[in-house]
C-alpha positions as CSV (number, residue, x, y, z in Angstrom):
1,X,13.8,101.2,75.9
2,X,11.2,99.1,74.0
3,X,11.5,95.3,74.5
4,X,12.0,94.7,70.7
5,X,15.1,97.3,71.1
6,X,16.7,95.4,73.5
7,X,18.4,92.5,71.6
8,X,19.3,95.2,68.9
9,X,21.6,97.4,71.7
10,X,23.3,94.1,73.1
11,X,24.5,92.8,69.5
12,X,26.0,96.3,68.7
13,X,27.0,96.8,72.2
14,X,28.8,93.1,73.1
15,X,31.2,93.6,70.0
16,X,31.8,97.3,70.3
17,X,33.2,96.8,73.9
18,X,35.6,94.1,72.2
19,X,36.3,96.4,69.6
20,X,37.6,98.9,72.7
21,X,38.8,96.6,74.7
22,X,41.2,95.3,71.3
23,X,42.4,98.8,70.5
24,X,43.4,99.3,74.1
25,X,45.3,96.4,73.9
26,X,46.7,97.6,70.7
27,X,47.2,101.1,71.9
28,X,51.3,100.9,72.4
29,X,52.9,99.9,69.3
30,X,56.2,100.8,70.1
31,X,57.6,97.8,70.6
32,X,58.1,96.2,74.1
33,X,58.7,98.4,76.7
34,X,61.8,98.7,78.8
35,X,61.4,97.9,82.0
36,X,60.9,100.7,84.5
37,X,64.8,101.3,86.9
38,X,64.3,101.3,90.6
39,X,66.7,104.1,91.0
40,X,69.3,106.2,89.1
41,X,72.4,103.4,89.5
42,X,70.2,101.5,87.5
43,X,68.6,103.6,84.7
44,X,70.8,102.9,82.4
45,X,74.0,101.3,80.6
46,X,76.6,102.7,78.1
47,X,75.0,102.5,74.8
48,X,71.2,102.6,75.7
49,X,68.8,105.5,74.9
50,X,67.3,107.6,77.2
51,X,64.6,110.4,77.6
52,X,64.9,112.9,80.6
53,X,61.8,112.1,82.4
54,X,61.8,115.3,84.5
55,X,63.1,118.4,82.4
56,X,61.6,121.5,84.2
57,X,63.8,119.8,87.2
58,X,66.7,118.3,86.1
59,X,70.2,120.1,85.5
60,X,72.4,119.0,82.6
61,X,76.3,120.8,82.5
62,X,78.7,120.5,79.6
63,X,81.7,120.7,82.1
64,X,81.0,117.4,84.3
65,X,82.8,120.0,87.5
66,X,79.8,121.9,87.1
67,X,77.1,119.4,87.1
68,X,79.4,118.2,90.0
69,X,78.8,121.4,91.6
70,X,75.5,122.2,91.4
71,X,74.4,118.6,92.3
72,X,76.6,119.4,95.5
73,X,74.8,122.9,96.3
74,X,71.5,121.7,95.9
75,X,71.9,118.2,97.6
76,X,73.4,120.4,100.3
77,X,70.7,122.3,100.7
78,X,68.2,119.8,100.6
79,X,69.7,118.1,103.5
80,X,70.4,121.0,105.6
81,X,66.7,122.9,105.1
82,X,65.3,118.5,105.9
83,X,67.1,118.6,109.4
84,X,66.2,122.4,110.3
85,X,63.5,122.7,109.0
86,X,61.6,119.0,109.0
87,X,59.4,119.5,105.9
88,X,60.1,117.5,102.5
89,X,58.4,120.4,100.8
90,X,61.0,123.0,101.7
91,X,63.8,121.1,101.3
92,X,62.5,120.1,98.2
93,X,62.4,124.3,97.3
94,X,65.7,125.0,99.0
95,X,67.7,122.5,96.5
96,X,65.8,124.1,93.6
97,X,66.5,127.6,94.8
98,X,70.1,127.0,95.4
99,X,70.6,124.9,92.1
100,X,69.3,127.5,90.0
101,X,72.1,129.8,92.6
102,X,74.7,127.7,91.3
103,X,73.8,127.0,87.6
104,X,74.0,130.7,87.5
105,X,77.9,131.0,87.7
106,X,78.3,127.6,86.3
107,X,77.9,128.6,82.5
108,X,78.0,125.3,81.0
109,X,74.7,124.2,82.7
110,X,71.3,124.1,81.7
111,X,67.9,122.6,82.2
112,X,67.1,119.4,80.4
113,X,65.3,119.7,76.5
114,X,61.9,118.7,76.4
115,X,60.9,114.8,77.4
116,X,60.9,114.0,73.7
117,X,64.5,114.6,73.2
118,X,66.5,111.3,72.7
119,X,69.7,110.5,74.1
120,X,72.5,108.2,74.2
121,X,74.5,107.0,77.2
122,X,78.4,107.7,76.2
123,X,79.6,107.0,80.1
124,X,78.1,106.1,83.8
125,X,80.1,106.0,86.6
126,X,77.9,105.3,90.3
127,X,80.5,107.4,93.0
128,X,80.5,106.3,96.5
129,X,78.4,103.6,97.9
130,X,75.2,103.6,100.4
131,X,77.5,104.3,103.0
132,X,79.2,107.3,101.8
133,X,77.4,110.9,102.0
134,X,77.4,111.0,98.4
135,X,76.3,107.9,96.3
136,X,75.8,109.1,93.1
137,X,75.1,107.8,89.4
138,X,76.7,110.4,87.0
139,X,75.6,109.9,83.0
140,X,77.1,111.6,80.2
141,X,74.5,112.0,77.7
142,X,74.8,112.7,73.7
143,X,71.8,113.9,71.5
144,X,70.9,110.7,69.7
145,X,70.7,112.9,66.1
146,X,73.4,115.7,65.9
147,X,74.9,115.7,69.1
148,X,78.7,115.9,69.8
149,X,78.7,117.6,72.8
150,X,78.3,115.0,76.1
151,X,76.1,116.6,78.7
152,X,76.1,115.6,81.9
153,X,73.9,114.2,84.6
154,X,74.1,113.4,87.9
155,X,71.6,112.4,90.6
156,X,72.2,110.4,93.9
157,X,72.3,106.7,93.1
158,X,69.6,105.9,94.9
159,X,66.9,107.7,94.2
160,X,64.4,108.1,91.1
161,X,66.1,107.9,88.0
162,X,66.2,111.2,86.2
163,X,66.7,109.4,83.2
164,X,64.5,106.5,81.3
165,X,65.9,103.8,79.2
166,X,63.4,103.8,75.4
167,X,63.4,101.6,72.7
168,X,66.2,102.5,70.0
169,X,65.2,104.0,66.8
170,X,65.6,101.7,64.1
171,X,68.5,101.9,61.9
172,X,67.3,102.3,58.5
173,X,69.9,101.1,56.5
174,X,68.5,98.9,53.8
């Protein structure tokens, strides 16, 4: 670069990296964000909105005795393929094999609606306790727009939340 260039690339350069660092700033205007939950016990209250965060894994039921069920199966599974076989990443496959086993007698259950889809929490009920075999969170869900129907999650309590809490959408009723 020429010497007489030089001062010329700095005065466009210092205030385009401003100009950057500014719209990366700027970047989420949805609000404040909701904090992230440690675990599924904590994802979320009665009343807040949710997304799914994992939908190509996560098993909603109509009929809260199914969702009961196939949690059972798979957790089952998991466990039982950790302690025979010693590998995360077959018991991992073993839950998902025997969940999709058991959603296919339990009619009322499917897999979750895209990420995008927004919820409301209608009930949560945490089962158990640390010391039980099964501490879970159970959430019965309602679409936020045009849903009636309460769909039904449940995960152990403490473990990733399947669910996270998002801003409400704005009620516009002026």
């Amino acid at each position: 670069m020429r010497p007489e260039n030089r001062g010329f690339a700095k005065f466009i350069a210092i205030p385009a990296l401003g100009l950057i660092a500014l719209a990366a700033a700027g970047c989420d205007s949805g609000g404040p964000s909701e904090p992230e939950a440690k675990n599924a016990a904590e994802a979320a209250a009665v009343g807040d909105t949710v997304t799914v965060k994992w939908p190509a894994s996560t098993v909603m039921c109509s009929e809260r005795n199914d969702a009961s069920k196939v949690y059972l199966v798979g957790e089952n599974a998991l466990r039982q393929t950790w302690r025979v076989e010693n590998s995360a990443m077959k018991a991992v496959q073993a839950k998902s094999a025997a969940q999709k086993l058991a959603m296919s007698q339990a009619y009322s259950c499917e897999w979750a609606p895209n990420d995008r889809m927004r919820f409301v929490v209608k009930q949560k009920e945490i089962i158990g306790n640390k010391s039980t075999a099964y501490y879970t969170a159970d959430y019965c869900l309602k679409k936020e727009v045009g849903g009636e129907e309460c769909w039904w999650i449940i995960e152990r309590a403490d473990m990733g939340p399947p669910i996270k809490r998002v801003a409400r959408a704005p009620d516009n009723k002026l």
